[in-house]
C-alpha positions as CSV (number, residue, x, y, z in Angstrom):
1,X,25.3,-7.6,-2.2
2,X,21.8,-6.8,-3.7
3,X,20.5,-10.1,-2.8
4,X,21.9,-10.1,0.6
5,X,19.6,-6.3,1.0
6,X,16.7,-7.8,-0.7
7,X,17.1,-11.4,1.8
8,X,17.0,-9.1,4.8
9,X,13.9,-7.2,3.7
10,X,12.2,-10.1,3.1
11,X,13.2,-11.4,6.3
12,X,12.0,-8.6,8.2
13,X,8.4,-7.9,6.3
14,X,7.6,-11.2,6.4
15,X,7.8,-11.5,10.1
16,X,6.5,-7.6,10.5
17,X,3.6,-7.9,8.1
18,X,2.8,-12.1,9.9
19,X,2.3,-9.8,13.0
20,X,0.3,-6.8,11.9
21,X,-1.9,-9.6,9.8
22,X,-2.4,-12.4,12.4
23,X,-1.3,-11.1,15.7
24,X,0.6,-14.1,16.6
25,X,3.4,-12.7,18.5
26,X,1.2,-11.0,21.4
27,X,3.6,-8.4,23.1
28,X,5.1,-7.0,19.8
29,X,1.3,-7.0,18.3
30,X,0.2,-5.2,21.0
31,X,3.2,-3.0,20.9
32,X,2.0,-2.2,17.4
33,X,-1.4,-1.4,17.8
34,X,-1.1,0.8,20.2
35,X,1.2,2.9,17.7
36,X,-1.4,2.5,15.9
37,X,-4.4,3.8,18.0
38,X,-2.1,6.6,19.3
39,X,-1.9,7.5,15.8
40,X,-5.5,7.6,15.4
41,X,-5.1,4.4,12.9
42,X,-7.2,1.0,14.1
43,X,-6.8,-2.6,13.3
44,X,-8.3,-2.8,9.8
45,X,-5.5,0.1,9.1
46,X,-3.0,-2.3,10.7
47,X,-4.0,-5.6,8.7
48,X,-4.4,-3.4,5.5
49,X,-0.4,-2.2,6.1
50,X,0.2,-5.7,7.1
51,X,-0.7,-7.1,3.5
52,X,0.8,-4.0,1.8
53,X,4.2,-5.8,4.0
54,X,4.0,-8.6,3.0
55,X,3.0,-8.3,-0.6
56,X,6.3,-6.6,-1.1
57,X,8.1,-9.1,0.9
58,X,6.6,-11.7,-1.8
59,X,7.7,-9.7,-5.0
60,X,11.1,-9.3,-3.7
61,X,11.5,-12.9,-2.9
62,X,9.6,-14.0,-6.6
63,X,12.6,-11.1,-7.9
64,X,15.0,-13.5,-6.4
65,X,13.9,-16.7,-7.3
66,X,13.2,-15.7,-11.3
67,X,15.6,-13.0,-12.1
68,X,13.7,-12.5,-15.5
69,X,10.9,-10.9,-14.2
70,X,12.4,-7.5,-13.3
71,X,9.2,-5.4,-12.4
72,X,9.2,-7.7,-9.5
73,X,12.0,-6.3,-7.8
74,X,11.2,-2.7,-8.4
75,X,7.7,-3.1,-7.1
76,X,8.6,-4.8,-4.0
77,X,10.9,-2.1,-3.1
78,X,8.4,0.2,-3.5
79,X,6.0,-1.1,-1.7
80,X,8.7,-1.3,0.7
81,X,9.7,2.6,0.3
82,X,6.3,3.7,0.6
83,X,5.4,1.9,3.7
84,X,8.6,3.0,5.2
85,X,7.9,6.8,4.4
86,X,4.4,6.1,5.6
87,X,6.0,4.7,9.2
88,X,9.0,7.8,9.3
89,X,6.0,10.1,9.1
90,X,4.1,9.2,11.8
91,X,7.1,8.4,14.4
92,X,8.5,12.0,13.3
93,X,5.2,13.6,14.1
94,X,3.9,11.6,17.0
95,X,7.4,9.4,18.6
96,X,11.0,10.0,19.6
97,X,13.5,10.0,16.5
98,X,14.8,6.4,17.8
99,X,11.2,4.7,16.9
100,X,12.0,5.6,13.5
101,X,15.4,3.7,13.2
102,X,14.3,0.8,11.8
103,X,11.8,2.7,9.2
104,X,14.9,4.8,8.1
105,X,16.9,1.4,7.5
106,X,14.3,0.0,5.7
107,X,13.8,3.2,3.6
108,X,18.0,3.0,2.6
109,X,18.2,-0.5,1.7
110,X,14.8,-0.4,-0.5
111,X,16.5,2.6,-2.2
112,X,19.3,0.9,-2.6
113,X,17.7,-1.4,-4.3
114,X,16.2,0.4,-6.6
115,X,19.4,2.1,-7.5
């Protein structure tokens, strides 16, 4: 069950973090920024999340594919955990509580995780 939590978050950050860092997906990047800018955040702020995305979408996977290196695993999820607590505090204090769904679902299965 633990690798099925950790295969969705990589899943997830490594297309999230693909569109914060290159912008390839147009509507949902733009989606995104503007998020962003409402939050008083700019692009760099955007990338810089981006890579903090996907660097713990590439220690969860390296947890998966060489189970001996355990640090892996914990620092991917909490890279995971603090991004997510980073995202729940700006859509608490600027957006509805359903903009924060997905940052909540991140937050439990990363805790999970580390449990």
């Amino acid at each position: 069950m633990k690798e099925i939590m950790i295969g969705l978050l990589i899943a997830f950050f490594t297309f999230a973090s693909s569109i914060k860092i290159f912008g390839w997906q147009k509507f949902i990047f733009e989606t995104q920024l503007a998020f962003f800018h409402k939050y008083g955040l700019n692009r760099t702020m955007m990338f810089l999340v981006g890579i903090i995305e996907l660097t713990g979408a590439i220690l969860l996977l390296l947890s998966l594919m060489n189970s001996t290196v355990d640090w892996s695993v914990y620092a991917g999820a909490g890279l995971i955990v603090v991004t997510s607590i980073g995202a729940m505090f700006f859509h608490f204090r600027f957006d509805k509580f359903s903009d924060s769904i997905p940052s909540l679902v991140t937050l439990a299965l990363s805790m999970l995780i580390l449990l």
